[in-house]
C-alpha positions as CSV (number, residue, x, y, z in Angstrom):
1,X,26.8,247.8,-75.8
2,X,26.5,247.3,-72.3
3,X,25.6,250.5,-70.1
4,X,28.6,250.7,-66.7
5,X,26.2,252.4,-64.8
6,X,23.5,249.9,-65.4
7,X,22.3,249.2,-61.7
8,X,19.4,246.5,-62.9
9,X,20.9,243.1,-62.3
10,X,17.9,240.7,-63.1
11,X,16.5,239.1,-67.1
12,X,19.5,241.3,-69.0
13,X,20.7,240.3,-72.3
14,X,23.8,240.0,-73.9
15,X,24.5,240.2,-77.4
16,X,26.8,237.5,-79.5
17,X,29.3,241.0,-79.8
18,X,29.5,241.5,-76.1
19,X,30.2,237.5,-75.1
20,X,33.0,237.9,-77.6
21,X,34.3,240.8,-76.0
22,X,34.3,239.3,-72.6
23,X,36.7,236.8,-73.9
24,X,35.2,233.3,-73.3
25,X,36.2,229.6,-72.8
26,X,34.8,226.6,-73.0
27,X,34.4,224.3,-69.7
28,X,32.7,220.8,-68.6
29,X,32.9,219.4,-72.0
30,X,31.7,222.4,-74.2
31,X,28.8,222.8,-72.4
32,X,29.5,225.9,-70.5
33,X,31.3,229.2,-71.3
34,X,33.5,230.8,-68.5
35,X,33.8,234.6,-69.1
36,X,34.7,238.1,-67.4
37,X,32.1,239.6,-66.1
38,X,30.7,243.2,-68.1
39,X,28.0,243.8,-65.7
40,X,30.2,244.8,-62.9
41,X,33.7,245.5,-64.9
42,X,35.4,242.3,-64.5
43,X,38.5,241.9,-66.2
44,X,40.6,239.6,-63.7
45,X,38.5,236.4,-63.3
46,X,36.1,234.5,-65.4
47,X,33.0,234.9,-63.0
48,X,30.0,234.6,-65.8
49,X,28.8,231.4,-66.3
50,X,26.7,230.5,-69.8
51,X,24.9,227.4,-70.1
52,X,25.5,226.9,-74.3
53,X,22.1,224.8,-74.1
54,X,19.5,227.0,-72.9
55,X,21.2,230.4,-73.3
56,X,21.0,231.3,-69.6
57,X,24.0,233.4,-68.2
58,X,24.5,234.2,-64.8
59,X,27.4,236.0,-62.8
60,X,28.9,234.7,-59.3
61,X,30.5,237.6,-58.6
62,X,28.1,240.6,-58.8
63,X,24.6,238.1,-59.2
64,X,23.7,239.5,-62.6
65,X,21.9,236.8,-64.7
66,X,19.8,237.2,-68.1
67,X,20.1,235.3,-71.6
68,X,21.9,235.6,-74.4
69,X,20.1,237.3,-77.8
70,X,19.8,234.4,-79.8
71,X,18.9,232.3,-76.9
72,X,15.8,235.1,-76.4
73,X,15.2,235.1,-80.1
74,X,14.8,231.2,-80.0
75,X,12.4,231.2,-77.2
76,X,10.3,233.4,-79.2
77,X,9.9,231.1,-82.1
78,X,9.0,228.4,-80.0
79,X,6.4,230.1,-78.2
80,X,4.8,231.3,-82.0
81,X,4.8,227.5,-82.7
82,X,3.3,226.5,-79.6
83,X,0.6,229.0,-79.9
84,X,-0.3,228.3,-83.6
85,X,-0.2,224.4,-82.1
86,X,-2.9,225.2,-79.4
87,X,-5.4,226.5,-81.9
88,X,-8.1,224.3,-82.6
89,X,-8.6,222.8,-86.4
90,X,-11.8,224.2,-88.6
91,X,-14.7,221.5,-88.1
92,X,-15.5,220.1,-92.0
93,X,-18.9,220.8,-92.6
94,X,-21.3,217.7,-93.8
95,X,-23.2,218.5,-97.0
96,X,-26.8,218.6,-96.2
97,X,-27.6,216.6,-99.6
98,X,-26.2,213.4,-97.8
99,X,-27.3,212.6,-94.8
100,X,-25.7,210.0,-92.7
101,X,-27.1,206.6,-93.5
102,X,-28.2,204.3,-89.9
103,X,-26.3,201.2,-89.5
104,X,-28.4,198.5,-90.5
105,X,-29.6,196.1,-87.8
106,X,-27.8,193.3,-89.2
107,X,-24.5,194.3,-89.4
108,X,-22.1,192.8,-87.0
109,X,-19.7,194.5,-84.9
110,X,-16.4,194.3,-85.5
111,X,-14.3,192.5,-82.8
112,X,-12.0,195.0,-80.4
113,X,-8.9,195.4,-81.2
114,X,-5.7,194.5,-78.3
115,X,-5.0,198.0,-76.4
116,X,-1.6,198.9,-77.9
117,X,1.5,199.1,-75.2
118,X,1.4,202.5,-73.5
119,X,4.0,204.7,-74.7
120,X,5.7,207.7,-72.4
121,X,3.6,211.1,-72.9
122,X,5.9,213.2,-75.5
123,X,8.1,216.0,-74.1
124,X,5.7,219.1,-73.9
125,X,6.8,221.8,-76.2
126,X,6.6,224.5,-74.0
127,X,8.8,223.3,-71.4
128,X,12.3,225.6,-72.4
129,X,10.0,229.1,-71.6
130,X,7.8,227.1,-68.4
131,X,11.8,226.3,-67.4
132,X,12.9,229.8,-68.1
133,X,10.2,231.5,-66.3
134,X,10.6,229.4,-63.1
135,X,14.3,230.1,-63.1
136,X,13.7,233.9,-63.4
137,X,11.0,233.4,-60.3
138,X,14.1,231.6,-58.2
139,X,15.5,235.0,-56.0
140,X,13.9,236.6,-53.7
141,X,11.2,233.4,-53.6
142,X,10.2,230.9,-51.3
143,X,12.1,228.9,-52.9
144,X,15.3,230.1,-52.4
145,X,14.6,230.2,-48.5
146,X,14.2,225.9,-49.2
147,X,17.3,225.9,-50.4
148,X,19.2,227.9,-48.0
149,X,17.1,225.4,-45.3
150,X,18.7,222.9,-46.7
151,X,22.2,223.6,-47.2
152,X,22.1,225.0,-50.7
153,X,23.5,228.4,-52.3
154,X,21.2,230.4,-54.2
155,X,24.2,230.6,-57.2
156,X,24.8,227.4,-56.9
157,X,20.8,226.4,-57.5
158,X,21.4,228.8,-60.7
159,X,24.2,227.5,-62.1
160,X,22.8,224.4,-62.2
161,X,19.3,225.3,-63.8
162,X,17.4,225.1,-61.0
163,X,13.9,227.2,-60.9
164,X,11.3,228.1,-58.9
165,X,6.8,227.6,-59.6
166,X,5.1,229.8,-57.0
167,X,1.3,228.4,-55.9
168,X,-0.9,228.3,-59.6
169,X,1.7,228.0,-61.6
170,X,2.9,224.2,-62.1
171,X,1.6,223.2,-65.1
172,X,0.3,220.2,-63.4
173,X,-2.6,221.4,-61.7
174,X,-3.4,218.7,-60.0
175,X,-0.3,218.3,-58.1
176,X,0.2,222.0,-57.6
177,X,1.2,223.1,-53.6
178,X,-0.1,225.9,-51.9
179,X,4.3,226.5,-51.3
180,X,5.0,225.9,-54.8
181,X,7.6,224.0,-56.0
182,X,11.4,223.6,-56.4
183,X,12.2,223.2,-59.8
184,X,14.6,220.6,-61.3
185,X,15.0,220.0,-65.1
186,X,15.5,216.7,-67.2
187,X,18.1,216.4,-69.7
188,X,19.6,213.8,-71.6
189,X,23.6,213.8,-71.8
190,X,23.9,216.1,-74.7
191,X,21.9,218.7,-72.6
192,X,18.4,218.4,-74.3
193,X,15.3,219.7,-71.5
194,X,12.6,216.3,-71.9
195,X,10.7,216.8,-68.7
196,X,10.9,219.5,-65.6
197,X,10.7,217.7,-61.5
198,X,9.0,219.7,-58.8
199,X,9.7,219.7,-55.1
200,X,7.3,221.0,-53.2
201,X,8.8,223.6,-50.4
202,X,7.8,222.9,-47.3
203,X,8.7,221.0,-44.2
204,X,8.0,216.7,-44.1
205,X,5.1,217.7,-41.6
206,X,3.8,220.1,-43.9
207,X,3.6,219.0,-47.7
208,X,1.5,215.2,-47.2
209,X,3.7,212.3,-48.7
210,X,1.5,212.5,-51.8
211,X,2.8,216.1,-52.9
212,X,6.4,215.6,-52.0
213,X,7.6,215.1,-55.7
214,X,6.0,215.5,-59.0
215,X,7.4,214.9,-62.7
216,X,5.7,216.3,-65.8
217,X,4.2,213.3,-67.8
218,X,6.6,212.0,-70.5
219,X,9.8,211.1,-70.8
220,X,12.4,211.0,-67.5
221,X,16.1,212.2,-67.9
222,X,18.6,212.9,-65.2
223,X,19.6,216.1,-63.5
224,X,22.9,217.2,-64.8
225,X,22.9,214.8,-66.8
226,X,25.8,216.4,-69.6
227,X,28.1,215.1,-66.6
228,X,27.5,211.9,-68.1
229,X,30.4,213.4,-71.0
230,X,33.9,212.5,-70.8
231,X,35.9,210.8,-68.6
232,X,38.1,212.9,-66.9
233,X,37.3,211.9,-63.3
234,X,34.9,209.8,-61.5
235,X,31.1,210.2,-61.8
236,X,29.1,210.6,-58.4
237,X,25.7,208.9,-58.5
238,X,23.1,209.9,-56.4
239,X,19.2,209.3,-55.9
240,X,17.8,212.7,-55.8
241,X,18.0,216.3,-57.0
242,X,18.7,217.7,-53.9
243,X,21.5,215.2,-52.6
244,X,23.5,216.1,-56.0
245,X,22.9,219.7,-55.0
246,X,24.4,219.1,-51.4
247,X,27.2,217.2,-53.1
248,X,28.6,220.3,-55.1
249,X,28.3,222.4,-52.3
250,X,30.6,219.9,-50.3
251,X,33.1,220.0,-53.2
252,X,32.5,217.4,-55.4
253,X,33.2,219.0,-59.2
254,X,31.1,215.7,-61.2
255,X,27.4,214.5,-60.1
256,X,24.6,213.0,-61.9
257,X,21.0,212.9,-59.9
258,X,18.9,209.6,-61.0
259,X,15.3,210.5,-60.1
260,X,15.4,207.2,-58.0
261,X,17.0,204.2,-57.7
262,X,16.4,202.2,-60.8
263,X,16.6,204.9,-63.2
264,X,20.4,204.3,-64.1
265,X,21.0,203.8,-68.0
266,X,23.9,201.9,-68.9
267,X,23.6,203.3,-72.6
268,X,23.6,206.6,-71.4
269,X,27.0,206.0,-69.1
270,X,29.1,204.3,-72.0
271,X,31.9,206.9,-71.8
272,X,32.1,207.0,-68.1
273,X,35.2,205.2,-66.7
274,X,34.8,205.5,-63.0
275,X,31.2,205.9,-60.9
276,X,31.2,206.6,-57.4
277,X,27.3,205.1,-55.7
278,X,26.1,207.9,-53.3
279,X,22.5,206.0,-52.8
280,X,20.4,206.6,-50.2
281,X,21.2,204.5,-47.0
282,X,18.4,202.8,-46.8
283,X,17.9,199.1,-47.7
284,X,16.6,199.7,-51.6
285,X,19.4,202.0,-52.3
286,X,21.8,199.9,-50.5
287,X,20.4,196.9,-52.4
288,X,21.0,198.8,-55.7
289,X,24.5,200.0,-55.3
290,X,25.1,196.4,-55.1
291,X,23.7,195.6,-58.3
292,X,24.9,198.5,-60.2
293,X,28.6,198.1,-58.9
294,X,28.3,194.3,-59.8
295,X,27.1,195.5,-63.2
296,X,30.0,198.0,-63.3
297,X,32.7,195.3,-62.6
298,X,31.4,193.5,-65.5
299,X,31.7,196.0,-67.5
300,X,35.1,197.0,-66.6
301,X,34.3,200.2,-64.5
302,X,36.4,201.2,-61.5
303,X,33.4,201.3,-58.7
304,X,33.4,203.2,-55.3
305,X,30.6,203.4,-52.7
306,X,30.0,206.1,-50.2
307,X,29.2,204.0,-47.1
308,X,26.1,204.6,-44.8
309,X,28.7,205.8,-41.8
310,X,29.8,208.8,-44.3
311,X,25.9,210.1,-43.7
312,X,26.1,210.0,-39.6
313,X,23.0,208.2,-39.4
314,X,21.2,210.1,-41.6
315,X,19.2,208.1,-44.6
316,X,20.8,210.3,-47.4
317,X,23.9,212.8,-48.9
318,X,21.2,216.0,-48.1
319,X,19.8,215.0,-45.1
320,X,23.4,214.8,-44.0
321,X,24.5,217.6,-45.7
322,X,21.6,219.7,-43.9
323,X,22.7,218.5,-40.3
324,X,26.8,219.1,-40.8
325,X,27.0,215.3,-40.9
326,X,28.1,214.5,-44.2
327,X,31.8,213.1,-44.6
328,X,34.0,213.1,-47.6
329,X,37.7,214.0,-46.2
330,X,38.2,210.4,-46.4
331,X,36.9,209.6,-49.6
332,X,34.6,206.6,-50.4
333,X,35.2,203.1,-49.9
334,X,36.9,202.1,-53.2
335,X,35.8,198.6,-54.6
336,X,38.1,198.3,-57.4
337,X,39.0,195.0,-57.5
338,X,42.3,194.4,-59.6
339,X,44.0,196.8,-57.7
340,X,44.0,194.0,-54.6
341,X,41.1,195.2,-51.9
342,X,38.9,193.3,-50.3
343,X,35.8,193.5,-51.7
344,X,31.8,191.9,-50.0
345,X,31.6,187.9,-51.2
346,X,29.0,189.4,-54.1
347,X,31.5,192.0,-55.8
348,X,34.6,189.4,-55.3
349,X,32.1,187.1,-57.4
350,X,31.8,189.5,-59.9
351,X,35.1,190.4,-60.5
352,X,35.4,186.4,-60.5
353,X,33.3,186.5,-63.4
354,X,34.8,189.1,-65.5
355,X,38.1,187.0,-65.2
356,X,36.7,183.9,-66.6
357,X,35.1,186.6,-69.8
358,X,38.2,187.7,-69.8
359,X,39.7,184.1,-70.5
360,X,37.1,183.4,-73.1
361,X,37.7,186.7,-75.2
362,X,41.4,185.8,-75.4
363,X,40.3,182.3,-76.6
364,X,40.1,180.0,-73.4
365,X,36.6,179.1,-73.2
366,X,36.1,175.7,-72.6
367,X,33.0,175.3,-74.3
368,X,30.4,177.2,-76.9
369,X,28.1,178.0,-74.0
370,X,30.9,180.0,-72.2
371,X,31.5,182.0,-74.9
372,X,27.9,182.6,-75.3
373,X,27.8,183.4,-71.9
374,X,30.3,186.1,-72.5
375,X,28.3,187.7,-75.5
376,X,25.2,187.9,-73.1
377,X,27.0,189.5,-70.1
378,X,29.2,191.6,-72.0
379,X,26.3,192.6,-74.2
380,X,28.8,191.9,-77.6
381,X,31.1,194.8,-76.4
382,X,34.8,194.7,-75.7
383,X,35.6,195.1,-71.5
């Protein structure tokens, strides 16, 4: 049970029994529970939000946050396994009847062998408690007072796992900042954490260029990336963390960050029926939306852009966001091109193309190298 007059509001814990009780549902594709609040008596609106994933809970209303038991009781049983992981295996002992024998001077060397292709550093296994900890660091930190710099809502940062590593306590020493860092976790579409990102607080001026972002070695994901689930409505795309941050707070319900623009995965975005490109407004992202939306057509997307104008001269979404520039009452530019609109010379191309696939699927190709030019670019799926 859950005490009323229980002022503490920080790290509480809620039993399978009381969630029950609070009456939940299931939102944004099963991956969150919406439920009344019991910390502060709520029985008219659903102001607890559980992340199913991790465990974490947190309240808009009242600002309680804590884990759920069997979330806490996981975490426990990966930290046992990481521990008996860190200990060091027995040396064997050699027998002291048989020593080692010395190479003879004759014997050749045997040739080097090729360096085998580098593969990405695993996930490390502590990263659900080093995630968990940072969150729990969040209020009340330096990092919170980045976030409300730049536009952003402390509840907000929570909801969406967002965390906080004061000075000492990134677990990548050698890119730690005497601010700390913001902290941003990896997932993959079905909500698994593979890698943490770290933005160090501070001003441009103050953090040198060389500290401004760090990922954990291993693999990458994308930050909210179980947005990537279902098809409801159209999937903003942006570049970084912090512009898919400033996007929510400007109203926008469904947004992936990338980590950059050439970490889109078209395996990952199967499902998704509609993207919108929110890239930064320089000439790489500008460059990129180009591609991607070319490689969207082709694949039978409906594609929107957010134009540089919508940033009031800014170079991205948060930068805009930040200076009360950013525009959406319009919408973006859509670049759907059945419906009829003029699309640039490079998109009317591609649409173009997927026409003449389109003729060769329904048995119109006018030779076997068209049809094998369909296979390639439709990479042997249906449009």
């Amino acid at each position: 049970m859950i005490p009323s007059s229980d002022t503490t509001r920080e790290n509480l814990t809620l039993t399978d029994a009381d969630l029950a009780a609070c009456r939940p549902l299931a939102g944004e594709g099963g991956h969150v529970l919406r439920a009344l609040c019991p910390f502060h008596g709520s029985d008219h609106q659903r102001s607890l939000r559980v992340q199913v994933s991790s465990g974490r809970f947190v309240c808009f209303a009242c600002g309680a946050w804590g884990y759920l038991e069997e979330a806490r009781q996981r975490w426990r049983e990966e930290q046992q396994r990481h521990n008996a992981l860190r200990r060091p295996p027995a040396r064997p002992q050699r027998p002291h009847s048989q020593p080692p024998r010395p190479l003879a001077a004759t014997t050749p060397r045997p040739a080097p062998r090729p360096l085998a292709p580098r593969e990405p550093a695993p996930a490390r296994p502590d990263l659900a408690p080093l995630l968990a900890a940072f969150q729990a660091a969040l209020p009340g930190s330096r990092g919170e007072a980045y976030l409300q710099q730049r536009g952003i809502p402390l509840a907000l940062a929570q909801q969406l796992g967002v965390g906080y590593a004061a000075p000492g306590t990134w677990p990548h020493a050698a890119r730690d900042w005497r601010g700390g860092r913001v902290v941003f976790p990896h997932t993959t579409p079905d909500g698994h954490l593979v890698n943490l990102y770290g933005r160090a607080v501070g001003t441009a001026e103050q953090v040198p260029k060389a500290k401004h972002h760090d990922h954990l070695p291993g693999a990458k994901g994308y930050f909210n990336a179980t947005a990537l689930q279902g098809d409801a409505e159209p999937l903003w795309v942006c570049e970084g963390a912090f512009d898919a941050l400033a996007l929510f707070a400007a109203g926008v319900s469904r947004v992936v960050a990338i980590f950059g623009v050439q970490g889109w995965r078209w395996e990952w975005g199967r499902a998704v029926r509609a993207l919108v490109f929110a890239l930064d407004a320089d000439a790489a992202g500008q460059q990129q939306w180009r591609q991607l939306a070319r490689e969207a057509a082709l694949r039978g997307k409906g594609v929107e852009v957010l134009e540089p104008m919508a940033y009031g001269g800014y170079k991205d979404v948060n930068e805009a966001w930040m200076a009360g520039a950013l525009t959406l009452g319009e919408g973006p530019v859509a670049l759907e091109g059945p419906k009829g609109l003029e699309l640039p010379a490079d998109l009317r191309n591609a649409w173009d193309e997927r026409a003449a696939i389109m003729e060769c699927d329904g048995g119109l190709a006018r030779s076997v190298a068209e049809y094998t030019a369909w296979r390639c670019l439709t990479d042997a799926a249906p449009l």
